[in-house]
Phi, psi and omega in degrees: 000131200255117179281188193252134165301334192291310185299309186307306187291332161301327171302309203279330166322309213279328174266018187078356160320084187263107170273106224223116189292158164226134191271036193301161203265121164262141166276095157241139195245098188219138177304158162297150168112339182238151214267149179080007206252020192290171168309122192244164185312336210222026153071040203221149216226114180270080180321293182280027181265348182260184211176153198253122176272140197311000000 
């Protein structure tokens, strides 16, 4: 039997807990022309992946 969540979240209300995610905003910024350069999940920027279009 699986229980409800509602006791635990009403507890972190009732007790002043906020649990609140933060959201930033990512930015990439790349000239036209240059290749690999997409955005990666966890934000981390794969030099050697990139490359000059012919």
């Amino acid at each position: 039997m699986r229980c409800s969540p509602r006791p635990f979240t009403q507890f972190m209300r009732d007790d002043g807990t906020v649990i609140q995610p933060f959201w930033r905003l990512l930015y990439r910024h790349v000239r036209p022309g240059i290749l690999g350069a997409k955005g990666h999940p966890i934000n981390e920027a794969h030099v050697h992946k990139l490359a000059m279009e012919a």
